[in-house]
C-alpha positions in Angstrom: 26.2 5.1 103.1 25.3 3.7 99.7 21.3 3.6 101.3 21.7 7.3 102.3 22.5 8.3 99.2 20.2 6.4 97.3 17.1 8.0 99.6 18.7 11.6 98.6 18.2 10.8 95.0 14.8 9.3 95.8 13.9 12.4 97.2 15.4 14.7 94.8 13.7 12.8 92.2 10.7 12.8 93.5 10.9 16.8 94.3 11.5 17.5 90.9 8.7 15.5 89.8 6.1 17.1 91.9 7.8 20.6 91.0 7.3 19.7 87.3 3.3 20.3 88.0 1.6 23.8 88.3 -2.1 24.9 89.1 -3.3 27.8 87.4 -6.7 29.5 88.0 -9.2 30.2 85.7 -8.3 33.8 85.1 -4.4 33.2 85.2 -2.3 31.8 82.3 1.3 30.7 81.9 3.8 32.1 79.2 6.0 29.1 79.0 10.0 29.6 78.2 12.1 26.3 75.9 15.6 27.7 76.9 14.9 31.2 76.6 12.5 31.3 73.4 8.5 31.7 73.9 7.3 28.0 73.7 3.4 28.2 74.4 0.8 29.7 76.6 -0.4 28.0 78.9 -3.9 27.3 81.3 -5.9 26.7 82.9 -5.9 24.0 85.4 -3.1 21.3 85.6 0.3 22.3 83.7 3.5 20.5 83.4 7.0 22.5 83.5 10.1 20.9 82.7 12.7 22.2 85.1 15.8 23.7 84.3 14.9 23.9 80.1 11.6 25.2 80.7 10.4 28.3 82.6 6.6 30.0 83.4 5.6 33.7 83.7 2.0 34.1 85.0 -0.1 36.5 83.6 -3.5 37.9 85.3 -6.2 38.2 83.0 -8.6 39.8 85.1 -9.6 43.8 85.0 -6.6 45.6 87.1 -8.1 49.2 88.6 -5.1 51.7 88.1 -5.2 55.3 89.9 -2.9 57.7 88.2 -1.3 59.4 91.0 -2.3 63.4 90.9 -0.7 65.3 88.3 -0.1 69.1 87.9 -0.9 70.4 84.6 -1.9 74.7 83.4 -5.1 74.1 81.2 -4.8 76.1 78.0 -6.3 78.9 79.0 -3.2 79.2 81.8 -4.7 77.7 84.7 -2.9 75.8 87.4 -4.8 72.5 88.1 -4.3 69.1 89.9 -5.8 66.2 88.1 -5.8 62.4 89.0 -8.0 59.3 87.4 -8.0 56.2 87.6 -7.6 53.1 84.6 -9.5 50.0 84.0 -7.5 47.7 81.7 -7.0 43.8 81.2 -4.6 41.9 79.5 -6.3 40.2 76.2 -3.0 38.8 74.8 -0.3 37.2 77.7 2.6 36.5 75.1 2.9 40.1 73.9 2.0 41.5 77.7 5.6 39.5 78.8 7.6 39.9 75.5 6.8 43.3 73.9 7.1 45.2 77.5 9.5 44.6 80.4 6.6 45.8 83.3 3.4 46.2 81.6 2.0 47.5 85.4 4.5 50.0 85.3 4.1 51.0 82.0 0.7 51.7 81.9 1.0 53.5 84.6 3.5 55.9 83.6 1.7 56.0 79.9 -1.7 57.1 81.8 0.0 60.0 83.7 1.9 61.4 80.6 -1.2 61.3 78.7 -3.2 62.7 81.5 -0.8 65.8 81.5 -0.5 65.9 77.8 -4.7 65.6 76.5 -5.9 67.9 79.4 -3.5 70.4 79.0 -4.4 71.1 75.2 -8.4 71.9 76.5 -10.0 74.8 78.6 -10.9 74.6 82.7 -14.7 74.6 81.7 -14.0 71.7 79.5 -12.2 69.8 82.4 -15.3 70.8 84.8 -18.5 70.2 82.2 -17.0 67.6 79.6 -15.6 64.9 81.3 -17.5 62.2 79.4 -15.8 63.4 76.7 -12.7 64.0 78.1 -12.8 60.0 79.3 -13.5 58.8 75.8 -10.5 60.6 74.5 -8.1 59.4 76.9 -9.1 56.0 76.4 -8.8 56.3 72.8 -5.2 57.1 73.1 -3.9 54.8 75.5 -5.6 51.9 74.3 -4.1 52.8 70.6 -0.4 52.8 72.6 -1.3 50.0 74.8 -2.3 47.5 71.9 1.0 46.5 71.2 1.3 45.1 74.8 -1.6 42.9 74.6 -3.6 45.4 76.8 -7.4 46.3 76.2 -7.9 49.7 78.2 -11.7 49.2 79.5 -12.2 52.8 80.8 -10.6 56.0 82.2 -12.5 58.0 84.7 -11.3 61.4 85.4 -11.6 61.6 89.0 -10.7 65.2 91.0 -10.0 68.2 89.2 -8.3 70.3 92.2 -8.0 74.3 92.2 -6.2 76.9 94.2 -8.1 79.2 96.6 -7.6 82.0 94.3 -9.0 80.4 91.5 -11.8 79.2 93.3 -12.9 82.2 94.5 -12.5 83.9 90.7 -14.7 81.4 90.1 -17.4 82.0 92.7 -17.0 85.8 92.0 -17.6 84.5 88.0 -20.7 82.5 89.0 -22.3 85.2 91.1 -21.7 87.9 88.6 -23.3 85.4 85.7 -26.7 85.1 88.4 -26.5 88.9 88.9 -26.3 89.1 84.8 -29.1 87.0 84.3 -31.4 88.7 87.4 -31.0 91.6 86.0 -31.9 90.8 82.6 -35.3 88.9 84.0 -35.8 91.8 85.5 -35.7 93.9 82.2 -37.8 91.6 80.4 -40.5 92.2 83.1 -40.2 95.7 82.7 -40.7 95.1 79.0 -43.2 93.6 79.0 -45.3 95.3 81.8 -44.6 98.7 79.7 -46.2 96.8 76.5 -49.5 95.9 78.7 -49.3 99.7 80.0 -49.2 101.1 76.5 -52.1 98.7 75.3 -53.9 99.9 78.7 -53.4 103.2 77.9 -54.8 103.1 74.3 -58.1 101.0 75.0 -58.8 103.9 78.3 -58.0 106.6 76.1 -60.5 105.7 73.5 -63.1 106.2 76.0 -62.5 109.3 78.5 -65.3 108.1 80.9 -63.3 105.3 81.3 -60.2 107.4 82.3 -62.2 109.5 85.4 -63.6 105.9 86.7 -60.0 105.1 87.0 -59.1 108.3 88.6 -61.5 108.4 90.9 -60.4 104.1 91.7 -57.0 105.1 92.2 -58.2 107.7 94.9 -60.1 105.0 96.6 -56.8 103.0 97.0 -55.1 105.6 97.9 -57.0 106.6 100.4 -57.2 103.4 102.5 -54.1 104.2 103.3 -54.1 106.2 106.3 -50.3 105.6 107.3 -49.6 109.1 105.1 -50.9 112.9 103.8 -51.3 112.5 99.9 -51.9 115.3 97.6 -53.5 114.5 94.4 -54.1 116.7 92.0 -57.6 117.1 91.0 -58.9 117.7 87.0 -60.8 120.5 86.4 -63.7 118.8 84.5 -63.4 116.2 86.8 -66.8 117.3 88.8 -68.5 118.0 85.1 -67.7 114.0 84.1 -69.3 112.7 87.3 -72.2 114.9 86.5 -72.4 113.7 83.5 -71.8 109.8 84.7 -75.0 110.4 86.8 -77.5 111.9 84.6 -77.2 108.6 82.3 -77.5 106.7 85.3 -80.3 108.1 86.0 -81.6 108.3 82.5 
């Protein structure tokens, strides 16, 4: 009997012992507990715990990808959008991450999706479709300022879909067509412009010279008359015939 129990303590002993030692990675630290008050951090590599008067939290250092679960927000010119995005962050100071937060996971979480709501909602829908680099910067601004007193460094937020309604989409494409009909049509004018300002200058270098203006007559009834495909009346200048005549005889001077 006396044997039995002595190989129980053996054993116990020897359990406790072997409990007393931890591992840690290289990205993974220990915030180590004396009875309940923040002793030391710990790591990495080979550790050594006290049992029962000394207790270890692990902490992850490494970069933890957050998506912010899709959040409804009206933009600030009233439209009804679904936004989610996703948050790069890492803890850069394991005592505060364990004492200053219960659940810094859950906590940045639920700080990302409040801000989310709250920064987008203050800007326009163009904004949210055209400035998103901007957008990001601004996000991350803020929560890393909230997130510093947990020993957090936020690394980057990416907005990632901005969702519409059908009806707002197709405003949109109705917008977007009308804006390429707008700017057809004012191509289209500037043509017109300036094919009248090449007309006018036209017009003023044939009307300085009137022999000039029958060739061009008499061209334009060439062209016309190619075309077979219809009956064309022109009408005819009276002193057309007179400035032909008068065409030859220097010719032929």
């Amino acid at each position: 009997m006396i044997t039995y129990t002595l190989a129980t303590v053996i054993v116990l002993v020897l359990a406790l012992i072997i409990s007393m030692f931890r591992v840690l990675r290289e990205y993974e630290r220990a915030v180590v507990f004396l009875l309940g008050r923040f002793y030391e951090v710990k790591g990495p590599g080979l550790i050594i715990i006290i049992p029962i008067i000394q207790q270890m939290v692990r902490v992850d250092l490494r970069t933890i990808v957050l998506d912010v679960p899709t959040q409804d927000l009206i933009t600030r010119d009233n439209v009804s959008v679904k936004v989610n995005a996703v948050v790069y962050f890492r803890v850069i100071d394991p005592k505060m991450a364990i004492i200053n937060v219960e659940n810094y996971l859950e906590a940045t979480s639920q700080l990302s999706q409040t801000t989310l709501r709250s920064v987008l909602g203050q800007h326009e829908l163009d904004e949210l479709l055209s400035a998103r680099d901007e957008l990001n910067k601004d996000l991350q601004g803020i929560l890393d300022m909230h997130t510093d007193n947990w020993g957090i460094k936020i690394a980057n937020v990416e907005i990632k879909h901005v969702d519409l309604d059908d009806s707002m989409v197709r405003a949109l494409a109705r917008q977007a067509e009308a804006e390429r009909s707008r700017r057809a049509k004012v191509i289209h004018a500037t043509g017109e412009l300036e094919a009248s300002k090449k007309l006018m200058e036209a017009a003023e270098i044939l009307n300085q010279s009137p022999n000039a203006i029958q060739l061009r007559y008499l061209q334009t009834l060439t062209e016309i008359a190619n075309d077979r495909t219809s009956t064309i009346v022109f009408p005819l200048p009276i002193d057309l015939v007179d400035k032909v005549k008068s065409i030859a005889n220097k010719h032929h001077e």
